[in-house]
TORBATOR-56117 format. One record per residue (C-alpha): residue in three letters; chain; z, x, y. Coordinates in nm, 2 decimals. Last residue first. Layout:
<gugus>
+-------+-------+--------+--------+--------+
| vexse | dokol |      z |      x |      y |
+-------+-------+--------+--------+--------+
|   ALA |     A |      Z |      X |      Y |
...
+-------+-------+--------+--------+--------+
</gugus>
This chain:
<gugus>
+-------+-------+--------+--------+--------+
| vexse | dokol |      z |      x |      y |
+-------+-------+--------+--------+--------+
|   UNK |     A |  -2.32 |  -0.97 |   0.64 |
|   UNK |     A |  -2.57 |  -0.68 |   0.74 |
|   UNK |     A |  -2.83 |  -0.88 |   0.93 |
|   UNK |     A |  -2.93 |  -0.59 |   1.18 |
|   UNK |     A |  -2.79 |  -0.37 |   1.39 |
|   UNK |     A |  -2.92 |  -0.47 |   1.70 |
|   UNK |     A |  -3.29 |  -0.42 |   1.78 |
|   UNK |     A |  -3.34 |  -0.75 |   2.06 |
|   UNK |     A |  -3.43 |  -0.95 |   1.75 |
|   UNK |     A |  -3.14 |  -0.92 |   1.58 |
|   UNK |     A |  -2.92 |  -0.98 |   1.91 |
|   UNK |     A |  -3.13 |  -1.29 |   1.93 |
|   UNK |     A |  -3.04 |  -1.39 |   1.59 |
|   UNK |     A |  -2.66 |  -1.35 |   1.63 |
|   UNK |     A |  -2.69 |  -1.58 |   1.99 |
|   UNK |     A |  -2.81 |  -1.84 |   1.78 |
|   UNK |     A |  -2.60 |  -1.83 |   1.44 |
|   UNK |     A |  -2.29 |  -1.80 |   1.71 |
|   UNK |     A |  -2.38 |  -2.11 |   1.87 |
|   UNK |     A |  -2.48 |  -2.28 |   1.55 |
|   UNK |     A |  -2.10 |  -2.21 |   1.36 |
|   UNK |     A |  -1.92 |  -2.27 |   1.71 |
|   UNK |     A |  -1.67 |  -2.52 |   1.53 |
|   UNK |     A |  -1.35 |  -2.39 |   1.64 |
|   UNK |     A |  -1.32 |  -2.20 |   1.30 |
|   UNK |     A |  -1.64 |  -2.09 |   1.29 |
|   UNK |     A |  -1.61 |  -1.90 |   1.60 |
|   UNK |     A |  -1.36 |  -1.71 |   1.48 |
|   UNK |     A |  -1.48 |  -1.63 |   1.18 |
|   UNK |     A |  -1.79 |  -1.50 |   1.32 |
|   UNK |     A |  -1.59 |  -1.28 |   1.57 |
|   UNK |     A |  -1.41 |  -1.14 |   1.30 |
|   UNK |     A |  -1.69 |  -1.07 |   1.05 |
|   UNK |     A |  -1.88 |  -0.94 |   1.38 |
|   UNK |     A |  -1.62 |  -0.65 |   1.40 |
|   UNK |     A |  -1.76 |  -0.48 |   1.12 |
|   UNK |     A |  -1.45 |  -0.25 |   0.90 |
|   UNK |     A |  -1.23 |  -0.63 |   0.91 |
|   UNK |     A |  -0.88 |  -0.54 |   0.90 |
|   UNK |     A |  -0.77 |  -0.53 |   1.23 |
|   UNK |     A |  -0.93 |  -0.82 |   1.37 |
|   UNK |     A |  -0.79 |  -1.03 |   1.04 |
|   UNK |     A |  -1.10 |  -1.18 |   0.88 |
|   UNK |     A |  -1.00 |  -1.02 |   0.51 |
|   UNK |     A |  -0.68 |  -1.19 |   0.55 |
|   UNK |     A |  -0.80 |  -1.56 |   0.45 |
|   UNK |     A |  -0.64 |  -1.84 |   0.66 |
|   UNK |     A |  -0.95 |  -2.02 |   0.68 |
|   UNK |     A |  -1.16 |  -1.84 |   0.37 |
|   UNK |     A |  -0.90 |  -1.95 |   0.14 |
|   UNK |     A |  -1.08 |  -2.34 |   0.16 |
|   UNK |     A |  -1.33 |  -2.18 |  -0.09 |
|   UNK |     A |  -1.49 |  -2.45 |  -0.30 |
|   UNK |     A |  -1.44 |  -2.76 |  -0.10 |
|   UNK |     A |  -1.37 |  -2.63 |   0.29 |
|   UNK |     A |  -1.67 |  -2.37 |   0.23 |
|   UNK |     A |  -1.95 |  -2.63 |   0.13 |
|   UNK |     A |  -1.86 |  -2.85 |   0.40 |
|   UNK |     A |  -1.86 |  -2.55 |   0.64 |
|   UNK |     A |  -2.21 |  -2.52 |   0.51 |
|   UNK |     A |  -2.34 |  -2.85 |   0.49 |
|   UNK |     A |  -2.19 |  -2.88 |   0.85 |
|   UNK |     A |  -2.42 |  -2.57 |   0.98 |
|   UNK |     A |  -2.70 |  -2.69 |   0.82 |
|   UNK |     A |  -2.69 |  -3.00 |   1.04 |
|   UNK |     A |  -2.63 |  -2.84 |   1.32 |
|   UNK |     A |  -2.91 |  -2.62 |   1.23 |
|   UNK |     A |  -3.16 |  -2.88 |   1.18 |
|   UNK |     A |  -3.43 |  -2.67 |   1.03 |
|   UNK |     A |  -3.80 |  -2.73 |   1.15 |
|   UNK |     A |  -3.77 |  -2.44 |   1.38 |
|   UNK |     A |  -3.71 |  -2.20 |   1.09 |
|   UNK |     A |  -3.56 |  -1.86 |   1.19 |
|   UNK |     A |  -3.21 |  -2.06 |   1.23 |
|   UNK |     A |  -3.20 |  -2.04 |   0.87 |
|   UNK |     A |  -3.17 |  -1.70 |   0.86 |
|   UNK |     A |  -2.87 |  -1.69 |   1.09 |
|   UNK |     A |  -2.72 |  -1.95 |   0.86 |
|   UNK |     A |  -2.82 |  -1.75 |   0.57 |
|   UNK |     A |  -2.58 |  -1.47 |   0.69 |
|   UNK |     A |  -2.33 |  -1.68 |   0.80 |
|   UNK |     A |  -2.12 |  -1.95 |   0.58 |
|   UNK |     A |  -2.30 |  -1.90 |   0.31 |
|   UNK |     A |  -2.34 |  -1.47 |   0.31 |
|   UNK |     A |  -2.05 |  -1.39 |   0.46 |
|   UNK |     A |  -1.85 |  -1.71 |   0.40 |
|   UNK |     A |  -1.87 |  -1.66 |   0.07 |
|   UNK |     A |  -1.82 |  -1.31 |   0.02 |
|   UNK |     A |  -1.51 |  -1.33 |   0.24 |
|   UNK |     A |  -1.41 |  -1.61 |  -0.03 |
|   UNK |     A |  -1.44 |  -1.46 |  -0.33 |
|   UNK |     A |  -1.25 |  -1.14 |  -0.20 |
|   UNK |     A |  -0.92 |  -1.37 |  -0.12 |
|   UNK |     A |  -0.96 |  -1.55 |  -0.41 |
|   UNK |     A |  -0.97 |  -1.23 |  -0.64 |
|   UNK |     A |  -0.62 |  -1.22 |  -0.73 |
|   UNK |     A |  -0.57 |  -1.57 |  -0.75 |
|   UNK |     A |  -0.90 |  -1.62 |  -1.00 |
|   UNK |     A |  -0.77 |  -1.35 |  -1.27 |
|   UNK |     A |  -0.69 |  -1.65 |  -1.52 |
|   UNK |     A |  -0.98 |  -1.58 |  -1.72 |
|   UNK |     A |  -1.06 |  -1.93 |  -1.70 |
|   UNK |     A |  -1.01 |  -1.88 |  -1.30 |
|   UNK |     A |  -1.21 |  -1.60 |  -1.27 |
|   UNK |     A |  -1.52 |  -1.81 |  -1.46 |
|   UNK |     A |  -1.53 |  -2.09 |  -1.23 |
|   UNK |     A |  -1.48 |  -1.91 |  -0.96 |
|   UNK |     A |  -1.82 |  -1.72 |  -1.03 |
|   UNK |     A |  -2.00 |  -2.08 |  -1.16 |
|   UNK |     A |  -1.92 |  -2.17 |  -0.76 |
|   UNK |     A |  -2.04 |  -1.86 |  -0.64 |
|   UNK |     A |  -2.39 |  -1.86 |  -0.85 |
|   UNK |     A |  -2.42 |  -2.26 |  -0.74 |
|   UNK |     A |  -2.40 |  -2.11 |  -0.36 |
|   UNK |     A |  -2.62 |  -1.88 |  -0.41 |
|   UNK |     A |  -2.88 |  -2.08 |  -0.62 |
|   UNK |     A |  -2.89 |  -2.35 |  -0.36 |
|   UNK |     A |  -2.97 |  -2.03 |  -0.09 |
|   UNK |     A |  -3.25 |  -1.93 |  -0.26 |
|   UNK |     A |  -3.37 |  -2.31 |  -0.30 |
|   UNK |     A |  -3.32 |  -2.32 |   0.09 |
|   UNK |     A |  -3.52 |  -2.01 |   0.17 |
|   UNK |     A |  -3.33 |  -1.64 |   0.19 |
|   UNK |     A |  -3.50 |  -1.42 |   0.43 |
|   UNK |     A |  -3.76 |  -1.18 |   0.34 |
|   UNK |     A |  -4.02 |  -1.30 |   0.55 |
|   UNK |     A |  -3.77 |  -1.25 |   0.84 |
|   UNK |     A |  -3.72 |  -0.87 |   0.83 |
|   UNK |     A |  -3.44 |  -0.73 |   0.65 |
|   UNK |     A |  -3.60 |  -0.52 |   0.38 |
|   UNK |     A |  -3.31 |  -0.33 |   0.26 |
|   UNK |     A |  -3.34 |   0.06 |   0.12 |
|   UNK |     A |  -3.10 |   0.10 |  -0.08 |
|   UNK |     A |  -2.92 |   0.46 |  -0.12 |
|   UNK |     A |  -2.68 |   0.53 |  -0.35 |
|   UNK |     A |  -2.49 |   0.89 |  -0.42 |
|   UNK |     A |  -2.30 |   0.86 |  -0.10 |
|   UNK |     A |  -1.97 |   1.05 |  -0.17 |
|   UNK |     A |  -1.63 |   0.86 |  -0.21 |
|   UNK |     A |  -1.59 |   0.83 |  -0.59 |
|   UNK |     A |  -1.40 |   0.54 |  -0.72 |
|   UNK |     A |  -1.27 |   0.48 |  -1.06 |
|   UNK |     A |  -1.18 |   0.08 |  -1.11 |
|   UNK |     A |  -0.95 |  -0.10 |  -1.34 |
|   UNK |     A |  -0.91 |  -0.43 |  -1.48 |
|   UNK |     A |  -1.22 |  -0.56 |  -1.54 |
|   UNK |     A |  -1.38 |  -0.85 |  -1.73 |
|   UNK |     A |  -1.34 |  -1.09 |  -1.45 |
|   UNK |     A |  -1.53 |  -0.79 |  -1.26 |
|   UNK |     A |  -1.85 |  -0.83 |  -1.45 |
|   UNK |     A |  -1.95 |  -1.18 |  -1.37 |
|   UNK |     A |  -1.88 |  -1.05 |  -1.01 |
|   UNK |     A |  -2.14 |  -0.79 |  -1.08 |
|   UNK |     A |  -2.47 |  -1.07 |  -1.24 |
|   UNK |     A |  -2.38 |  -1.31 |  -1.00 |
|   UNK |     A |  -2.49 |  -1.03 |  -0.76 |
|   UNK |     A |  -2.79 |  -0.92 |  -0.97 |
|   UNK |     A |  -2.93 |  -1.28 |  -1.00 |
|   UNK |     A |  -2.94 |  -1.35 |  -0.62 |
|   UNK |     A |  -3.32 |  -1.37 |  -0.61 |
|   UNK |     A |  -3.32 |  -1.71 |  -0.76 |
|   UNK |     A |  -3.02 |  -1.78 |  -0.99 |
|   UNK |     A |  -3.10 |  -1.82 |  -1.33 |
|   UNK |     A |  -2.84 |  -1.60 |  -1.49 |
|   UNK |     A |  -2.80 |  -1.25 |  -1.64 |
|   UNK |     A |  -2.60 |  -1.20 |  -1.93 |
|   UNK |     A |  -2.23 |  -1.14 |  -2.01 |
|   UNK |     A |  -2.07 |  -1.13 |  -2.32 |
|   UNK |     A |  -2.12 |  -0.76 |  -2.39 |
|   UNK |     A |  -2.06 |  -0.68 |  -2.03 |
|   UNK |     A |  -1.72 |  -0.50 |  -2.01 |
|   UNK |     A |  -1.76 |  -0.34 |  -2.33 |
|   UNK |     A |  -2.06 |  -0.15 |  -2.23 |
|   UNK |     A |  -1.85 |   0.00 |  -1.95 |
|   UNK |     A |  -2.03 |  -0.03 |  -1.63 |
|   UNK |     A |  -2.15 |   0.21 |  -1.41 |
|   UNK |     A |  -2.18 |   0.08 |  -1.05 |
|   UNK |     A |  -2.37 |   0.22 |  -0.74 |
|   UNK |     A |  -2.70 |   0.04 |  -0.86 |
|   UNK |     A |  -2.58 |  -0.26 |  -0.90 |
|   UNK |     A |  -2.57 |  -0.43 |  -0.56 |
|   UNK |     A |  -2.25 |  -0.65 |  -0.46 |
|   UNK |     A |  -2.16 |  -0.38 |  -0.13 |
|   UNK |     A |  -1.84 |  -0.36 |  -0.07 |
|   UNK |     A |  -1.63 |  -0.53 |   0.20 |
|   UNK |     A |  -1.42 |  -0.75 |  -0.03 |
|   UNK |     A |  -1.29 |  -0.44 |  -0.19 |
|   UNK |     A |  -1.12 |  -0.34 |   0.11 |
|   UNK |     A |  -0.87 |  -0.59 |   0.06 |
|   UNK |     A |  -0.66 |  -0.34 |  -0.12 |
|   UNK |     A |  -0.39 |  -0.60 |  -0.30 |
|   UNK |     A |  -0.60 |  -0.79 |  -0.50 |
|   UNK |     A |  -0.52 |  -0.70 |  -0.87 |
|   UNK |     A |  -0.86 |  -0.52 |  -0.97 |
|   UNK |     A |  -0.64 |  -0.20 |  -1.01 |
|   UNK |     A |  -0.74 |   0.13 |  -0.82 |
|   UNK |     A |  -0.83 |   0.48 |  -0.93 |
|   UNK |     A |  -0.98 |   0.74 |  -0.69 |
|   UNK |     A |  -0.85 |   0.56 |  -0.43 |
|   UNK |     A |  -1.05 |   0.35 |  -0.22 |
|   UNK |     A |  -1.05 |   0.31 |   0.16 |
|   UNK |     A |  -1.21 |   0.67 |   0.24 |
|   UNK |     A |  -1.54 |   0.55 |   0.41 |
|   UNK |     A |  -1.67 |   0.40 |   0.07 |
|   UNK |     A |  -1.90 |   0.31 |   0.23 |
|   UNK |     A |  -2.24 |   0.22 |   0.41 |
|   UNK |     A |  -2.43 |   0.00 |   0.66 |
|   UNK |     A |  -2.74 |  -0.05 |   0.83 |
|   UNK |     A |  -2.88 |   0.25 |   0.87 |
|   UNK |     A |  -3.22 |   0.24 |   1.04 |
|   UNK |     A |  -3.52 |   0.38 |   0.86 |
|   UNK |     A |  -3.73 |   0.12 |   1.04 |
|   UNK |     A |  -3.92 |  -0.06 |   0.80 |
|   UNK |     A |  -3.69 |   0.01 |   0.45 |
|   UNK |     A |  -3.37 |  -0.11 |   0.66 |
|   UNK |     A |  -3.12 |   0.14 |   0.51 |
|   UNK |     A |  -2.78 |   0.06 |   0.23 |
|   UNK |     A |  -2.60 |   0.41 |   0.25 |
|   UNK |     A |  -2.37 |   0.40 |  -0.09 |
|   UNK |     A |  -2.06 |   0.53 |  -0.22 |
|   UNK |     A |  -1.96 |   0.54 |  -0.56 |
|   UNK |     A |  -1.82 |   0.31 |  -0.82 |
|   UNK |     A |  -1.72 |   0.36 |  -1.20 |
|   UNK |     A |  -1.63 |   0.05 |  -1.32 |
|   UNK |     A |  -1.43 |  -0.04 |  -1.67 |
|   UNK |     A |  -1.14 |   0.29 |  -1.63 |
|   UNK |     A |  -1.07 |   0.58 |  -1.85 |
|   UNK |     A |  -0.97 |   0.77 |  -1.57 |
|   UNK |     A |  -1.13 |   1.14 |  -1.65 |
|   UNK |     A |  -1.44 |   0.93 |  -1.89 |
|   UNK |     A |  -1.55 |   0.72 |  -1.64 |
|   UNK |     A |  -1.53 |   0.95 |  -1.32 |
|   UNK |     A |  -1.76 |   1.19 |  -1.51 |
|   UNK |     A |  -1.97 |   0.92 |  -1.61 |
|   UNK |     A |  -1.96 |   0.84 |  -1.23 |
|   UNK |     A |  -2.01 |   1.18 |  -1.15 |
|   UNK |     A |  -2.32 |   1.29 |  -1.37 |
|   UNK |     A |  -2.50 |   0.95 |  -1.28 |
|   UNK |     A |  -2.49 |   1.03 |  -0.92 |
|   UNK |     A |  -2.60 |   1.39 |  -0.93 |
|   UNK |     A |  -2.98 |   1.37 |  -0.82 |
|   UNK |     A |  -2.90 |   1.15 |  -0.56 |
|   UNK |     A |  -3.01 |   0.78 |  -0.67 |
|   UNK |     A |  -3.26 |   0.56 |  -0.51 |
|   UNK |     A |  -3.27 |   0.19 |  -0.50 |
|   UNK |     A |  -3.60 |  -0.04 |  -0.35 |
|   UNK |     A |  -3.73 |  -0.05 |  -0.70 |
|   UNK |     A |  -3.37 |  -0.21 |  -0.89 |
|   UNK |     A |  -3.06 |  -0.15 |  -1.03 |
|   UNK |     A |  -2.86 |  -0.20 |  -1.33 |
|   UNK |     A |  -2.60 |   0.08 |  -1.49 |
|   UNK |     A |  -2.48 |   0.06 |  -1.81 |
|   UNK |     A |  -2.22 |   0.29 |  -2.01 |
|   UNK |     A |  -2.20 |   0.38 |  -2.35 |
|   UNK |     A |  -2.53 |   0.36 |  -2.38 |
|   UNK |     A |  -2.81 |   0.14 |  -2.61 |
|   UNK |     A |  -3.01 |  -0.07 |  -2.40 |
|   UNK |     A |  -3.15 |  -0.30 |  -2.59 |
|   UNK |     A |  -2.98 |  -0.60 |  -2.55 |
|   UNK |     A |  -2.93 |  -0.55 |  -2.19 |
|   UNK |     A |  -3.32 |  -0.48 |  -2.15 |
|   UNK |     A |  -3.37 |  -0.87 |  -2.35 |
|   UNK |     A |  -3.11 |  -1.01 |  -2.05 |
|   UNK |     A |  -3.38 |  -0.85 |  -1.79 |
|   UNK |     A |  -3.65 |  -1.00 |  -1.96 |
|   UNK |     A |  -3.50 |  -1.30 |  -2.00 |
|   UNK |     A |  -3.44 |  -1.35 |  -1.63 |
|   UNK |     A |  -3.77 |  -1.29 |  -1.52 |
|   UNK |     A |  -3.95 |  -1.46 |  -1.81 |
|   UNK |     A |  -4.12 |  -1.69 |  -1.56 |
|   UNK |     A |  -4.22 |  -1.44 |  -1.32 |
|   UNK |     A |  -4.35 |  -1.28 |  -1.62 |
|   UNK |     A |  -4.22 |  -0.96 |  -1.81 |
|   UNK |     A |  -4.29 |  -0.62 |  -1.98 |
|   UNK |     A |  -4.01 |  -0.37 |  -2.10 |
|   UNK |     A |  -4.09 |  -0.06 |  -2.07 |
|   UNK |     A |  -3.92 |   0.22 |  -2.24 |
|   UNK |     A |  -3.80 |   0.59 |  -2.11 |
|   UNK |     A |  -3.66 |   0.86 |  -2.25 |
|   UNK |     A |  -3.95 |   1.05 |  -2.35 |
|   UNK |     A |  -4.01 |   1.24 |  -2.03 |
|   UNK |     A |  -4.34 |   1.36 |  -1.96 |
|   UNK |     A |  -4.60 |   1.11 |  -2.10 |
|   UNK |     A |  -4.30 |   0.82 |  -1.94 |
|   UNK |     A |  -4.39 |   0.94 |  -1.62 |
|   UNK |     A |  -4.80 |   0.86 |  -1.68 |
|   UNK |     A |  -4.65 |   0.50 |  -1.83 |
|   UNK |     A |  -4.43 |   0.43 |  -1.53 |
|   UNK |     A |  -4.73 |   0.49 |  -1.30 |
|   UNK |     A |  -5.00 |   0.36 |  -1.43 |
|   UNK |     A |  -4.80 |   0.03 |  -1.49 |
|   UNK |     A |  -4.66 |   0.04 |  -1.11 |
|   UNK |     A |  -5.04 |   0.03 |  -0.99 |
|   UNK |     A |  -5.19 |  -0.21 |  -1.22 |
|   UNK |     A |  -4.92 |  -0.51 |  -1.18 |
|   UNK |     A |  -5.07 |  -0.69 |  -1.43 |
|   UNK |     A |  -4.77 |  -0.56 |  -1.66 |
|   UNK |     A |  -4.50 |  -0.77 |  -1.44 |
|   UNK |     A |  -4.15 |  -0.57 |  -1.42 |
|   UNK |     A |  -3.89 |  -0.44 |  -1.65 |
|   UNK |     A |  -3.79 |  -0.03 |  -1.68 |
|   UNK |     A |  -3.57 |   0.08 |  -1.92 |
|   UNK |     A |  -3.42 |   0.43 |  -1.87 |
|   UNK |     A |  -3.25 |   0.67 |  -2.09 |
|   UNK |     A |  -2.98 |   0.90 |  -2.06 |
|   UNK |     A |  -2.88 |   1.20 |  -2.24 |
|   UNK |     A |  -2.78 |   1.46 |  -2.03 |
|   UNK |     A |  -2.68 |   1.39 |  -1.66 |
|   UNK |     A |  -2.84 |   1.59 |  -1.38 |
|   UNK |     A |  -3.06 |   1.31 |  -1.31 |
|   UNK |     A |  -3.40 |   1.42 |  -1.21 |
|   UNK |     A |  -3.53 |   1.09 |  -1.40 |
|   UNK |     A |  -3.38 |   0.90 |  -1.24 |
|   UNK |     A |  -3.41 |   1.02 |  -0.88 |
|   UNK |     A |  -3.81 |   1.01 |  -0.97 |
|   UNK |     A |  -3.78 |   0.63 |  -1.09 |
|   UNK |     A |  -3.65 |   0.52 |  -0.75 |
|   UNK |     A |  -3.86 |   0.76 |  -0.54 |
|   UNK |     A |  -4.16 |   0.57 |  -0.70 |
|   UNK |     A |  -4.06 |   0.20 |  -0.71 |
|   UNK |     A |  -3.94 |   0.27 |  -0.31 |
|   UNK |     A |  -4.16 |  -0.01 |  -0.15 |
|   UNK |     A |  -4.00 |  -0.30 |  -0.36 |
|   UNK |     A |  -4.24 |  -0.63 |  -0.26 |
|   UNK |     A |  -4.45 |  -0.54 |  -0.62 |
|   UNK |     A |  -4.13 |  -0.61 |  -0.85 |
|   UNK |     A |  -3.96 |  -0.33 |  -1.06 |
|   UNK |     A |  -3.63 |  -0.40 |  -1.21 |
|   UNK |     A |  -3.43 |  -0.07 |  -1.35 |
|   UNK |     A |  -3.17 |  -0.07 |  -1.64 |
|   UNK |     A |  -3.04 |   0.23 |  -1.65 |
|   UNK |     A |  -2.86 |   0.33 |  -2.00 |
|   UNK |     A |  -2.56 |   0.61 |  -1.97 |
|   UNK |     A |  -2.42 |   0.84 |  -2.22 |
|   UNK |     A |  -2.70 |   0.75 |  -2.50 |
|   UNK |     A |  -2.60 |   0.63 |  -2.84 |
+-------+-------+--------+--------+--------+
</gugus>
């Protein structure tokens, strides 16, 4: 058994494939392997993996199709052997010592997550776009609801070691380029405890430009993905705790994030958008009107606050209007 298995996805958009794989395999952790999945036509990441896997012996390929996207990556779960699993992707890097301190973290608290901090960077212009833990964890907390930081953190895999128990019933879903976010909040109906380790050992580089926003079938997926989430919290009777989380997350990325995207596309109604939205909110996760997470005080981006309150008196297109022009004048961009 290995102390840690990375699961890696390589796809042809990621611009990082290289870095990523290098900060894995510089890992100052012993005993780890790495499974990489991606396309084999795909020439130029092929060569690559399979010259770095003539030096290093601990790593395995696992070939897919677009088709076979999700069964590849539930086939690299079967196989991966550790004691603790870690899934990312080709745009995520790792400092050199990342793996060594979460396991670290692991074995000290004897918890189901191990969770660092993280810089998450637009890949085109090197801008930071967001980052934490900024001191709101401690080094142990319970799942249980009460630190409402949580909601704020980032739903990416990379920055999360996994027990192996935790996701032995889990797999990977069918949900269109949001698989690896169903994918965590799968995990945490399972979990009961968390280590946290306030350094920025993750980086993801973001491409945030507007050929890589969500389309409409993306954004069906999400909001199936959500509801099957709920679903699953509240048969494992955790779903009271986590309501409050469930629905920030929601809202952020429903209710506004693809919103703003949407208005990118002139052919979209937005008003219209806007009300299948809100009507999608109000049935699945009504917490998000009186939910604490939006408080002015609480909230670490101010634009979650104003957002929220514009929602609420029904400014949802207004706000998804003048949001996009402040994208496109250079502000900080879409970091819902």
């Amino acid at each position: 058994m290995h102390n840690v298995s990375v699961i890696t996805v390589f796809k042809r958009k990621h611009k990082k494939i290289k870095e990523c794989l290098n900060s894995l395999i510089n890992q100052t952790l012993e005993n780890i392997e790495i499974i990489c999945v991606y396309k084999e036509e795909n020439t130029e990441i092929d060569n690559f993996v399979k010259e770095t896997m003539e030096k290093y012996k601990n790593i395995k390929i696992i070939y897919k199709t677009k088709a076979q996207d999700v069964t590849a990556k539930n086939n690299a779960l079967e196989q991966a052997d550790g004691k603790y699993i870690i899934v990312m992707n080709g745009n995520m890097c790792l400092e050199k010592t990342a793996l060594e301190k979460l396991y670290n973290a692991q074995e000290k608290n004897n918890t189901d997550i191990a969770i660092c901090g993280y810089d998450i960077i637009d890949v085109n212009s090197n801008q930071l776009l967001s980052m934490g833990l900024d001191k709101n964890f401690s080094e142990k907390e319970s799942l249980d609801g009460k630190n409402l930081n949580f909601a704020y953190l980032n739903l990416d895999g990379g920055n999360k070691l996994i027990k192996r128990e935790i996701i032995q019933d889990i797999q990977f879903q069918n949900y269109d380029e949001c698989q690896d976010e169903i994918f965590i909040l799968s995990c945490y109906a399972n979990v009961n405890s968390i280590s946290f380790i306030d350094e920025e050992l993750f980086f993801k580089y973001d491409d945030n430009s507007v050929t890589n926003f969500k389309n409409q079938i993306q954004l069906n997926d999400l909001k199936l993905g959500l509801v099957e989430i709920k679903k699953i919290f509240k048969d494992a009777g955790k779903y009271e705790n986590i309501q409050n989380t469930l629905s920030f997350i929601a809202f952020s990325k429903i209710g506004v994030r693809s919103l703003i995207e949407l208005a990118y596309d002139k052919n979209n109604n937005l008003k219209e958008k806007a009300k299948e939205s809100m009507n999608y909110l109000d049935v699945n996760f009504f917490e998000w009107r009186k939910n604490p997470c939006f408080k002015f005080k609480n909230v670490p981006n101010k634009s979650y606050w104003v957002a929220h309150i514009m929602y609420k008196y029904g400014f949802q297109t207004m706000f998804a209007k003048v949001y996009k022009k402040f994208v496109e004048i250079g502000y900080k961009s879409l970091t819902f």
